[in-house]
C-alpha positions as CSV (number, residue, x, y, z in Angstrom):
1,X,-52.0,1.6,-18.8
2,X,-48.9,-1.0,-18.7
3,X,-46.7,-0.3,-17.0
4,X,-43.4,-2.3,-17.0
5,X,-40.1,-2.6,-15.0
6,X,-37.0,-4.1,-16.8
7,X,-34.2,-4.9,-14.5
8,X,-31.3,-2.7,-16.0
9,X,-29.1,-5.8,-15.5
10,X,-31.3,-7.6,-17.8
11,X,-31.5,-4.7,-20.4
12,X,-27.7,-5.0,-20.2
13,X,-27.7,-8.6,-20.5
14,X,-29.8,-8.5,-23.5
15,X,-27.9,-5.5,-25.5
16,X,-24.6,-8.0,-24.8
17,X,-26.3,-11.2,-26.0
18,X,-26.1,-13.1,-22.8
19,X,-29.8,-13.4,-22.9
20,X,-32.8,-13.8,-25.1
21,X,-36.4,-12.2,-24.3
22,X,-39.3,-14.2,-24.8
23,X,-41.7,-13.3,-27.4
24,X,-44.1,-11.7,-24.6
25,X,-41.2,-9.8,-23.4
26,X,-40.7,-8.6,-26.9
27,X,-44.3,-7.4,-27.2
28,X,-44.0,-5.6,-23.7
29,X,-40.4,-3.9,-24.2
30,X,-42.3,-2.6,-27.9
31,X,-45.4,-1.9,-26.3
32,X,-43.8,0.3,-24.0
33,X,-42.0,2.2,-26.6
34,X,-44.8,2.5,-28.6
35,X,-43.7,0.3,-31.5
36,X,-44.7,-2.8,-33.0
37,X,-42.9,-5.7,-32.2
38,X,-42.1,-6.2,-35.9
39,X,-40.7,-2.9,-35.7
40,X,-38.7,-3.5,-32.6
41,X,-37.2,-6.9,-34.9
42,X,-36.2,-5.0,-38.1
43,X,-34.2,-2.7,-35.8
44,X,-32.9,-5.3,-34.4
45,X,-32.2,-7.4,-38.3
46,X,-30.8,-4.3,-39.6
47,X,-28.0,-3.5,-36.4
48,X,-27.2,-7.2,-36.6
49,X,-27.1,-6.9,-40.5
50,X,-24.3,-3.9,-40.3
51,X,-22.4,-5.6,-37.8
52,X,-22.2,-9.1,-39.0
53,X,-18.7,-9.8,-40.7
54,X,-19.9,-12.9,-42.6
55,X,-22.1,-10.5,-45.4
């Protein structure tokens, strides 16, 4: 079983854009939640989709 530790300063840092996770970190964070990571990224599209004011 994986088991995986994010720093919640990190979690932080990456839900306020100061940081970007690598694409291993991407396929950990959706592992752990039991998603695809192509799941985890059309969350992410859509969110960024609704908030965007240049649409």
């Amino acid at each position: 079983m994986l088991q995986v530790t994010f720093l919640l300063d990190y979690i932080g840092q990456l839900e306020r854009g100061e940081k970007r996770p690598s694409l291993n970190a991407l396929f950990v964070l959706a592992k752990t939640c039991r998603m695809l990571p192509s799941e985890v990224l059309k969350v992410v599209e859509e969110r960024m989709a609704s908030t965007s004011t240049h649409r």
